[in-house]
C-alpha positions in Angstrom: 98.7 97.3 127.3 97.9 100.9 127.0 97.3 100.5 123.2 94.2 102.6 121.1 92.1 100.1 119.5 91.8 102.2 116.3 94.7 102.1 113.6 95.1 105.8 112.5 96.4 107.1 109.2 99.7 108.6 109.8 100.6 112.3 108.4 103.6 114.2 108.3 103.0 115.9 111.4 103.8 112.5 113.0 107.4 112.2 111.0 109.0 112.7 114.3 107.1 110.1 116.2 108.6 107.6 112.7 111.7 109.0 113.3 111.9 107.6 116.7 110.8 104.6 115.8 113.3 103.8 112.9 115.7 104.6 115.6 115.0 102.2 117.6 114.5 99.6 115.1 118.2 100.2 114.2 117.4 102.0 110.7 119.9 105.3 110.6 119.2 105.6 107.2 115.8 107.7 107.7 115.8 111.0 108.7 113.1 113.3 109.5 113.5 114.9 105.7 113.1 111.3 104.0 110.3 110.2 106.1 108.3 113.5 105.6 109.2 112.2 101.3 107.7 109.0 101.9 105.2 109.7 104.3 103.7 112.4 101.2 104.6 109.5 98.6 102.5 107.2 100.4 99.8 106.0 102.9 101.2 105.5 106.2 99.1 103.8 109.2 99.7 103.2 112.8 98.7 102.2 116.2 99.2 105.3 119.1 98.7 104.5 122.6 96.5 106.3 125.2 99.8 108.9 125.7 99.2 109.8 122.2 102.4 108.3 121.4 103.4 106.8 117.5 104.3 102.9 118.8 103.7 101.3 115.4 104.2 102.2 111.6 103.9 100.8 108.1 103.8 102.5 104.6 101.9 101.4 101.8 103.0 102.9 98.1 100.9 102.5 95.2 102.4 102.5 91.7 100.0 101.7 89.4 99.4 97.5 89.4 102.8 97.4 91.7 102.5 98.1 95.2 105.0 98.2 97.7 105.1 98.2 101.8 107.6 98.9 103.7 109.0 100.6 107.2 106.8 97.8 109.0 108.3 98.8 112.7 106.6 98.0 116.6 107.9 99.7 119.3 109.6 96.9 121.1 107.7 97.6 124.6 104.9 96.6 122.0 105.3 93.9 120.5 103.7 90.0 120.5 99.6 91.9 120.4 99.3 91.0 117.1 100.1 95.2 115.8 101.9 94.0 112.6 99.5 91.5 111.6 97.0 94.0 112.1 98.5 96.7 109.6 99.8 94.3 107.3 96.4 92.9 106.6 95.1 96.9 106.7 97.2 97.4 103.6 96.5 94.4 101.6 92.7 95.9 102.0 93.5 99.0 100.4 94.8 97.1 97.3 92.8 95.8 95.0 92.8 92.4 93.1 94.9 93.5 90.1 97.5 94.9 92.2 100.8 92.8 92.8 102.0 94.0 96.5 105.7 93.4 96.7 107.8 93.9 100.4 111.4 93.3 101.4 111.4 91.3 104.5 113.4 91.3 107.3 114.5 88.1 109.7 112.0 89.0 112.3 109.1 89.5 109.6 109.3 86.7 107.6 106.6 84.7 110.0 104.3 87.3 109.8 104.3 87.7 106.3 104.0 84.3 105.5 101.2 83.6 107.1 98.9 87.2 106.0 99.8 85.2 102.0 103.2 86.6 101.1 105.8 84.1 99.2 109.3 84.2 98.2 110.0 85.9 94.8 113.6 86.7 95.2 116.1 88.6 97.4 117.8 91.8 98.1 121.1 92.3 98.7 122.3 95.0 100.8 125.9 96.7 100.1 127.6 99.2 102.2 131.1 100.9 101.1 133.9 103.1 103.6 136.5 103.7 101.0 135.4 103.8 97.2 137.7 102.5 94.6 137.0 104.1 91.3 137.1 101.3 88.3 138.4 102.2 85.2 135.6 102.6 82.5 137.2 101.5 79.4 134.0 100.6 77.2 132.9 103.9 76.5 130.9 102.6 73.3 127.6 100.9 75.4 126.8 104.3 76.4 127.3 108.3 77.1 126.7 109.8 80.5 125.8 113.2 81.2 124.0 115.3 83.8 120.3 115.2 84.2 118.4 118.1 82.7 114.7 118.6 83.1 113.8 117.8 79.9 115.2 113.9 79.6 112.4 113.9 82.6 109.9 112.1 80.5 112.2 109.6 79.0 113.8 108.8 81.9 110.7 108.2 83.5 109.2 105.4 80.7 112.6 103.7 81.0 111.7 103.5 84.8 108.3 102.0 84.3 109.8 99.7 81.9 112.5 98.0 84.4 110.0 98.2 87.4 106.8 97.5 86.5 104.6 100.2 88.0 104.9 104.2 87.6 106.5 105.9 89.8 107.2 109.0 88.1 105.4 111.6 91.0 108.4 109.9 93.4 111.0 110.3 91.1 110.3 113.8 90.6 110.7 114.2 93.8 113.7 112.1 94.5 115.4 114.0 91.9 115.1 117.5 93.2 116.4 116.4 96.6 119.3 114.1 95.3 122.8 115.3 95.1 123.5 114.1 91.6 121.3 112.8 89.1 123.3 110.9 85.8 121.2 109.8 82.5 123.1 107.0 80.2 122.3 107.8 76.6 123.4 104.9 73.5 125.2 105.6 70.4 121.3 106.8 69.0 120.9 109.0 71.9 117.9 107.0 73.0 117.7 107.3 77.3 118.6 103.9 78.0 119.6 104.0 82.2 119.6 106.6 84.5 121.0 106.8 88.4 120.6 108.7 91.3 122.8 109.5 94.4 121.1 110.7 97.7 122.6 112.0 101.2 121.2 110.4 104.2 121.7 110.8 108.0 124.0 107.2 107.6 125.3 107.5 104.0 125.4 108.1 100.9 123.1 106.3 99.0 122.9 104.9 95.3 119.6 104.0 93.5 117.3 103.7 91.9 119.7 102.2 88.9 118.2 101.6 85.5 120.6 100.5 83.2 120.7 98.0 80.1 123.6 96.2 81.7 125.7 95.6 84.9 128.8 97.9 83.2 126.4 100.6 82.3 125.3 100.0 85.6 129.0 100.1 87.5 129.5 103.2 85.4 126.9 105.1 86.4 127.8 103.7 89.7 131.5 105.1 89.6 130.5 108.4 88.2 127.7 109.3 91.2 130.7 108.1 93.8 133.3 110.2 91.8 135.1 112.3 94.6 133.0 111.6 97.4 133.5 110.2 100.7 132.3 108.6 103.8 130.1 105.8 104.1 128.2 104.5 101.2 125.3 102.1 100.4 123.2 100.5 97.8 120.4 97.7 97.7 120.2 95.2 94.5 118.0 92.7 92.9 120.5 89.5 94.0 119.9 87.7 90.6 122.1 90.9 88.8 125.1 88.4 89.9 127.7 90.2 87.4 126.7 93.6 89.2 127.9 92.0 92.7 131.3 91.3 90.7 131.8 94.8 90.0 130.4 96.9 93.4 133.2 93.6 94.9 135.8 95.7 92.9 134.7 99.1 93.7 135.1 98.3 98.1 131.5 97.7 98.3 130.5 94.0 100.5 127.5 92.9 101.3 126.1 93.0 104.4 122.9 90.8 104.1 120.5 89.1 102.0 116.7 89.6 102.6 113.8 88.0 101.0 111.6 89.9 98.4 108.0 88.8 98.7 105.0 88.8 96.6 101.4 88.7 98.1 99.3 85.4 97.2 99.7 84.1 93.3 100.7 87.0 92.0 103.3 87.5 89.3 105.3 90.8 89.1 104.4 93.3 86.2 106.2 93.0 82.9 109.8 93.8 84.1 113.2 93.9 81.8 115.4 92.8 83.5 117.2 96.5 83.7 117.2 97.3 87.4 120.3 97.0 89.4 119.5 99.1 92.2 116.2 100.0 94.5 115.3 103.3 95.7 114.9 101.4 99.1 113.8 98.7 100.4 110.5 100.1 101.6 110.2 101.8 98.1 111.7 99.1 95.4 
């Protein structure tokens, strides 16, 4: 096959050769604005061919000890010539030992990833909604939403790295000047205790991350971002927040599938506590 021997670091003057590739994989959710985000969030390689043509993408994000890879794609004319094994094992190399590198496979990925070291450390569970249902929020007492303002920034960042385990505050100051709505949950001391964000894609409108100290602060926050909107929504959750699946069930959301979260070799997550309901993305966590 017509395929360059040398993997090249991607850039975001090749967003639009990503963009045609996440079409193809079926992925509507990326468009050219979110994969320029991730593309300066993170380190993207990738196999070209002798037409100088993108045919192969993944994207490696560091947060601290946690890393993350994700949008693993090969154009389909390309695949079975080992591409994916090749960039998988590309970004384990730019990790080092006391990194824990996380990814959320899909059916077709699974082999690979088991065999370049990855195990099973969970799932994902992917939601979708096409008419919301707004809940009625009757315990007002766990906790008081408001707008984001620029100032909770630094709180609402520490109760990030405390639910996932790795800093990702550079992202999220991004992700928060592009969302549509950002909400902070504050308790009866006024301590930052959860926080939510609501962003427009090409697809949908989509919830997360979600930090909150339970699955009703959670479903709040939840039915507060979704207040008055419409059209197609979705969200991706840790599948062992089981009371969380109760409520999106009574807001219209269903899931549409289950995919296996991974860890590389022995490692064990970072300190996490437990108050994550919802990922930035599946590529991102």
């Amino acid at each position: 096959m017509d395929v360059m021997d040398e993997l090249i670091e991607l850039h975001e003057e090749h967003a639009s050769g990503l963009l045609r590739l996440c079409r193809q994989a079926g992925w509507p959710d990326y468009g050219e604005q979110e994969l320029t985000l991730l593309v300066q969030q993170g380190r993207f390689f990738g196999y070209q061919n002798v037409r100088g043509d993108i045919i192969s993408c993944i994207g490696l994000f560091l947060f601290g000890r946690l890393a993350s890879i994700g949008l693993v794609i090969v154009d389909k004319e390309y695949k079975r010539l080992g591409l994916g094994r090749r960039m998988v094992n590309a970004c384990i190399s730019q990790t080092d030992e006391s990194t824990a590198i996380r990814l959320c496979a899909t059916k077709e990925g699974l082999p690979l990833y088991e065999k370049a070291g990855f195990h099973s450390a969970g799932s994902v569970r992917k939601y979708s909604c096409h008419s919301f249902r707004p809940i009625e929020t009757q315990n007002r007492l766990d906790a008081e939403l408001s707008s984001f303002r620029e100032q909770d920034f630094q709180e609402l960042a520490a109760a990030d790295l405390t639910a996932f385990g790795g800093d990702r505050s550079n992202l999220l100051q991004q992700l928060i000047s592009t969302s549509e709505e950002c909400v902070i949950a504050r308790n009866n001391e006024g301590h930052l205790v959860g926080y939510g964000l609501s962003v427009q894609t090409p697809a949908n409108l989509k919830f997360g991350p979600i930090i909150a100290p339970s699955s009703n602060v959670a479903a709040r926050i939840i039915n507060r971002l979704a207040a008055g909107k419409q059209g197609p929504m979705r969200i991706d959750i840790p599948a062992e927040h089981t009371s969380f699946h109760d409520r999106l069930l009574e807001m219209g959301f269903h899931s549409d599938a289950e995919l296996p979260l991974m860890l590389y070799q022995k490692k064990m997550f970072p300190d996490q506590n437990g108050h994550l309901y919802a990922l930035i993305s599946q590529a991102l966590g």
